[in-house]
C-alpha positions as protocol buffer text, in pm:
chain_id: "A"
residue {
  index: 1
  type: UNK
  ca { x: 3140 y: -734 z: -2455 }
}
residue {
  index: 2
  type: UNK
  ca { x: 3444 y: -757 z: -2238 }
}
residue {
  index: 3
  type: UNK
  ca { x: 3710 y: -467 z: -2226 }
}
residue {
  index: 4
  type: UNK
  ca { x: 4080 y: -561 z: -2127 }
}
residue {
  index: 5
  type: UNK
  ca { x: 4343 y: -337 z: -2066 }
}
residue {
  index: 6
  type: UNK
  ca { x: 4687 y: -502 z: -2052 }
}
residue {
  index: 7
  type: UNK
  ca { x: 5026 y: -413 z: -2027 }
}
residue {
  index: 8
  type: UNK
  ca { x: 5151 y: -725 z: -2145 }
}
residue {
  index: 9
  type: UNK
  ca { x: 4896 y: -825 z: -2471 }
}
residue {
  index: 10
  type: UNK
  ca { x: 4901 y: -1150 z: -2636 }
}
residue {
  index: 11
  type: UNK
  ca { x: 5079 y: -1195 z: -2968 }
}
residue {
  index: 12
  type: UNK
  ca { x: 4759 y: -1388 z: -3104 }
}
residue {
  index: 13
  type: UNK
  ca { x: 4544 y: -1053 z: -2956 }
}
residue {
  index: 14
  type: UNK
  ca { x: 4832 y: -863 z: -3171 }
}
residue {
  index: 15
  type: UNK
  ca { x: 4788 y: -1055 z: -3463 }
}
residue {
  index: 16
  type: UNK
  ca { x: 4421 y: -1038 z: -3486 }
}
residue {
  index: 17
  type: UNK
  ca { x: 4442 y: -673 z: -3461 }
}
residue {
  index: 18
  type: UNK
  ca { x: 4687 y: -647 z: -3771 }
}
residue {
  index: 19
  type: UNK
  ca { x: 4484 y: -888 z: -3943 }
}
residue {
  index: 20
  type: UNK
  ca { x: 4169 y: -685 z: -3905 }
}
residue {
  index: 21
  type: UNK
  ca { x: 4270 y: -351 z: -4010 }
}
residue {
  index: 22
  type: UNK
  ca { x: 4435 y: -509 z: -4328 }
}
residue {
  index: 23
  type: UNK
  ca { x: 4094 y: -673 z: -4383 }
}
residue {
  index: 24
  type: UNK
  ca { x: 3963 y: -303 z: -4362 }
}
residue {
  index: 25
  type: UNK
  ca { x: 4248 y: -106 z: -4556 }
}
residue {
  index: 26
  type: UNK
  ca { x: 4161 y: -396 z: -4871 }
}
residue {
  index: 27
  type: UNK
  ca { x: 3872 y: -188 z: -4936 }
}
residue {
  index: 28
  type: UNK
  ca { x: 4099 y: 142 z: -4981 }
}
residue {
  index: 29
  type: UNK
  ca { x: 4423 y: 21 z: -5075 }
}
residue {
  index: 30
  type: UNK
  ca { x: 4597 y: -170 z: -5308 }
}
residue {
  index: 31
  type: UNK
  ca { x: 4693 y: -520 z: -5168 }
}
residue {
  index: 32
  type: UNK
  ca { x: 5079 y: -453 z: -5256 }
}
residue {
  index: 33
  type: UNK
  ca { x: 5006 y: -141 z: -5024 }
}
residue {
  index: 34
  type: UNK
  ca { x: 4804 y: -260 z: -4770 }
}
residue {
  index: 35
  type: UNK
  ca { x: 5007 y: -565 z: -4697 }
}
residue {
  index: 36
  type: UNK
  ca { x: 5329 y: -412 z: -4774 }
}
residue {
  index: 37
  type: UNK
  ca { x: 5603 y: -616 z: -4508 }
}
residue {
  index: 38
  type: UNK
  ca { x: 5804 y: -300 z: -4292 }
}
residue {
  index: 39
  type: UNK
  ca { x: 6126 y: -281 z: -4345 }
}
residue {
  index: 40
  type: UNK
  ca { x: 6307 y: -238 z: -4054 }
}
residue {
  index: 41
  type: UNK
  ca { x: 6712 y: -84 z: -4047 }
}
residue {
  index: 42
  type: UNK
  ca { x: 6999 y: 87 z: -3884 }
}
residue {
  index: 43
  type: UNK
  ca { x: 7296 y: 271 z: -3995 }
}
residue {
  index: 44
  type: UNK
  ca { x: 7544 y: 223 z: -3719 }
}
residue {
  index: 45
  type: UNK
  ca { x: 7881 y: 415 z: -3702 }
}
residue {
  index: 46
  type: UNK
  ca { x: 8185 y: 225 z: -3524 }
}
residue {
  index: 47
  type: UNK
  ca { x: 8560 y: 328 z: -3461 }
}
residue {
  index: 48
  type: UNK
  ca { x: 8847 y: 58 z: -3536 }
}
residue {
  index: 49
  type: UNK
  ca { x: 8765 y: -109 z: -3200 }
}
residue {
  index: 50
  type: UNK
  ca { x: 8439 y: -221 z: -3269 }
}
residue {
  index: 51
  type: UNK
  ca { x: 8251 y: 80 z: -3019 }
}
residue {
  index: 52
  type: UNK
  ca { x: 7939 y: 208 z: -3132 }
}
residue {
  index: 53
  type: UNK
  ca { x: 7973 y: 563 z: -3190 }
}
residue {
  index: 54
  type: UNK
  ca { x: 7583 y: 627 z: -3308 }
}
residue {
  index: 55
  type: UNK
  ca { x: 7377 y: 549 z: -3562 }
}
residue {
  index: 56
  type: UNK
  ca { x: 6989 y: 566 z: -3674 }
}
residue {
  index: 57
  type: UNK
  ca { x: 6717 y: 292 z: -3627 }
}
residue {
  index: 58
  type: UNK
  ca { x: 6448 y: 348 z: -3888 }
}
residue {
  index: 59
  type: UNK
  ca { x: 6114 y: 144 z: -4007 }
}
residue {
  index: 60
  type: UNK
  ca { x: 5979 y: 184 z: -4345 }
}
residue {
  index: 61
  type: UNK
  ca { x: 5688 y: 172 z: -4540 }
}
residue {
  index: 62
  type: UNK
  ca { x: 5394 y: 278 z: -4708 }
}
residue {
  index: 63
  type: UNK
  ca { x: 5640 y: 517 z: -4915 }
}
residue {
  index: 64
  type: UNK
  ca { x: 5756 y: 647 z: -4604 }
}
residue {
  index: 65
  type: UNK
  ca { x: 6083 y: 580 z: -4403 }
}
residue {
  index: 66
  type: UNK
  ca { x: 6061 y: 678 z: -4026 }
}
residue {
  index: 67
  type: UNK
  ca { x: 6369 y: 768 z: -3828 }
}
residue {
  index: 68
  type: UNK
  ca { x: 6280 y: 610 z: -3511 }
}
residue {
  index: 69
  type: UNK
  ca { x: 6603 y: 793 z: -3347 }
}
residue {
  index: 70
  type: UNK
  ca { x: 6946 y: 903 z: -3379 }
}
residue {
  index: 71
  type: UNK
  ca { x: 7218 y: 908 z: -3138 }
}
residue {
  index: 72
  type: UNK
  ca { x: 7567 y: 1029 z: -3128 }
}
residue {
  index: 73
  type: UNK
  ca { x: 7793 y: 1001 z: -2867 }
}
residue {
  index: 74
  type: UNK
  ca { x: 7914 y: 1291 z: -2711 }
}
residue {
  index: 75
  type: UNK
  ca { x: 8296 y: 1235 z: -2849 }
}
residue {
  index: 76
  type: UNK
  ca { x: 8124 y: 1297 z: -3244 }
}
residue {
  index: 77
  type: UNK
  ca { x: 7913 y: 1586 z: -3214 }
}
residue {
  index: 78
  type: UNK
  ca { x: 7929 y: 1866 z: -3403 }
}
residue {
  index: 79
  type: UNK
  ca { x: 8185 y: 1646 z: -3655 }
}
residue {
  index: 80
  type: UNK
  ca { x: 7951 y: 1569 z: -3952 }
}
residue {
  index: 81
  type: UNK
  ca { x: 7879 y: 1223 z: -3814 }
}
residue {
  index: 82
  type: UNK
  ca { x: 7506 y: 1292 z: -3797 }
}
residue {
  index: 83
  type: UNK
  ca { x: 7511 y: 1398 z: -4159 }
}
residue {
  index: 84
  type: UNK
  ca { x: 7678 y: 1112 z: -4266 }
}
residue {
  index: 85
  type: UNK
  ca { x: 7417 y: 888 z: -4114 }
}
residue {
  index: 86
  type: UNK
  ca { x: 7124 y: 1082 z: -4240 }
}
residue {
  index: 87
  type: UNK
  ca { x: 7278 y: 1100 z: -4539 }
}
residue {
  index: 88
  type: UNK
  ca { x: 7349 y: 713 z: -4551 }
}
residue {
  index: 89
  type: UNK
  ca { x: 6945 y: 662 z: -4442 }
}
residue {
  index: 90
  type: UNK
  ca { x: 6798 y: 873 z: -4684 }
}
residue {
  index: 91
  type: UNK
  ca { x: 6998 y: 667 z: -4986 }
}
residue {
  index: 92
  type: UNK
  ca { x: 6944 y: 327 z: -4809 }
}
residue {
  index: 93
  type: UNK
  ca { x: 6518 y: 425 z: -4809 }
}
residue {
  index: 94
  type: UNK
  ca { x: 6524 y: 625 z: -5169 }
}
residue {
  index: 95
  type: UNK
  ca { x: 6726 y: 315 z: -5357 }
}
residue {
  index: 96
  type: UNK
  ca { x: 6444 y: 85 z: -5233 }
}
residue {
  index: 97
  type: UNK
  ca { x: 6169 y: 320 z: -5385 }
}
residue {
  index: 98
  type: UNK
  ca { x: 6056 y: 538 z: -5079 }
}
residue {
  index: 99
  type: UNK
  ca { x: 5968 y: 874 z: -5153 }
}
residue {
  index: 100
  type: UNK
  ca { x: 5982 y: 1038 z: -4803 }
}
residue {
  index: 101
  type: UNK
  ca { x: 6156 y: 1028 z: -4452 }
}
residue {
  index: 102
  type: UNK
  ca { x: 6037 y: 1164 z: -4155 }
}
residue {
  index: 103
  type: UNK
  ca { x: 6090 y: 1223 z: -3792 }
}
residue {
  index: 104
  type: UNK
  ca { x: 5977 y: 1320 z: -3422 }
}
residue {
  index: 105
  type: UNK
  ca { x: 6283 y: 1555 z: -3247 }
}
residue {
  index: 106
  type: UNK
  ca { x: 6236 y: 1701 z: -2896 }
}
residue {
  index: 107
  type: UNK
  ca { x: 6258 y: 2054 z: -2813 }
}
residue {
  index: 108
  type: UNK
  ca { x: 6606 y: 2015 z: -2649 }
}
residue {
  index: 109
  type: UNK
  ca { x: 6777 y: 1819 z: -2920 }
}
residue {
  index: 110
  type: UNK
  ca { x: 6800 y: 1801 z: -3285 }
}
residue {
  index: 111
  type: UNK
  ca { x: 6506 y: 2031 z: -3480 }
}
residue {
  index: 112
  type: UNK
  ca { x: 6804 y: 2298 z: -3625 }
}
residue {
  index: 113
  type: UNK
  ca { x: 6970 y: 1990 z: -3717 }
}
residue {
  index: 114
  type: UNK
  ca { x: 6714 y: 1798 z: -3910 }
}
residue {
  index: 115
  type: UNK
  ca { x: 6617 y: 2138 z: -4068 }
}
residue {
  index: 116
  type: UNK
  ca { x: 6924 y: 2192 z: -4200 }
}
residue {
  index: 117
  type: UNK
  ca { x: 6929 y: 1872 z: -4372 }
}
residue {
  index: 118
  type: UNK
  ca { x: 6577 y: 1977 z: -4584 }
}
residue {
  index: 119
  type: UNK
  ca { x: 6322 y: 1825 z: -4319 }
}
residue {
  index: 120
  type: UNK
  ca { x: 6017 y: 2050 z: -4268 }
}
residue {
  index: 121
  type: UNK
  ca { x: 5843 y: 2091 z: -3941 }
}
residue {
  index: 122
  type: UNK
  ca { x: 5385 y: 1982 z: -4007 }
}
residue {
  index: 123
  type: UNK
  ca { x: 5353 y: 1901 z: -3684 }
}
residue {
  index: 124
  type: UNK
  ca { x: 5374 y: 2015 z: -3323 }
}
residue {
  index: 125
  type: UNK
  ca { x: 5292 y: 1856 z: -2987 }
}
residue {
  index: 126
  type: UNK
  ca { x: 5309 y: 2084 z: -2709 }
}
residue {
  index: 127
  type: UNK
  ca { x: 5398 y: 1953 z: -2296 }
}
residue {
  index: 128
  type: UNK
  ca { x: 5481 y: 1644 z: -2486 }
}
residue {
  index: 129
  type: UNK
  ca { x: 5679 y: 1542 z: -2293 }
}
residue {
  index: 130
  type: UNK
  ca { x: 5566 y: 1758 z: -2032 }
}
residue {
  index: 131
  type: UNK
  ca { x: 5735 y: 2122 z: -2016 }
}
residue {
  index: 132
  type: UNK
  ca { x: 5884 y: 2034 z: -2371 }
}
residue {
  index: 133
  type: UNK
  ca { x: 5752 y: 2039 z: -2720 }
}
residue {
  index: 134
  type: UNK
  ca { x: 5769 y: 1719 z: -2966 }
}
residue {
  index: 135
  type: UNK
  ca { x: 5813 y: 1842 z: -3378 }
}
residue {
  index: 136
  type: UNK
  ca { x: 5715 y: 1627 z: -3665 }
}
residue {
  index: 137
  type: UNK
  ca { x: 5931 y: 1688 z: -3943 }
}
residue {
  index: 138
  type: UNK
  ca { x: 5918 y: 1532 z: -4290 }
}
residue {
  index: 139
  type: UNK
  ca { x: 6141 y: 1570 z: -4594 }
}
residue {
  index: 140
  type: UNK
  ca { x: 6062 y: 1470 z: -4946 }
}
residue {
  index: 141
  type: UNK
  ca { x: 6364 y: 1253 z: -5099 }
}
């Protein structure tokens, strides 16, 4: 047996790792689970000139919809922007049948936020990254 450690992995080593745990998850899940496609989208907010102003990126599946991150600029803080977006997610993932959202916020930005908007903290990393604390949060749509 030959270990490899590589920064830069083939797609065909990439492939044959997705293809292998689906060939394991057949035995516990339901193919339209197992094999369910991600689907991948962002809620972007622009003013009248075209500048993006923030927005989400977000992956779902498995019944779940993950807010990879949100950004606002610094101009549309604190203006309801953020709410709007969230808002806009969490109706794009429930009107295509996912039943919960979650997220990963940093110690120094947006857990008061995202708890304000329903999302529950069930997880905590601490020194992640280091000297700062990473919070899982999930909310049930």
């Amino acid at each position: 047996m030959n270990l490899v450690v590589t920064t830069s992995p083939t797609q065909e080593d990439l492939k044959a790792l997705s293809v292998g745990i689906g060939s394991y998850n057949k035995d516990y899940l339901p193919d339209e689970v197992g094999f369910e496609k991600d689907t991948k989208f962002a809620v972007i907010a622009k003013d009248a000139n075209g500048k993006v102003l923030g927005g989400i990126r977000a992956n779902a599946f498995w019944n779940y919809c993950t807010i990879e991150l949100l950004w606002l600029s610094e101009e549309t803080r604190g203006l309801g922007l953020g709410t709007n977006l969230m808002e806009a997610a969490e109706n794009f993932a429930k009107d295509r049948g996912f039943g919960y959202m979650r997220t990963e916020t940093l110690s120094f930005q947006a857990k008061p936020f995202y708890e304000k908007l329903g999302y529950k903290v069930f997880g905590e990393l601490p020194d992640y990254p280091k000297g700062h604390t990473t919070y899982c949060l999930v909310k049930k749509l």
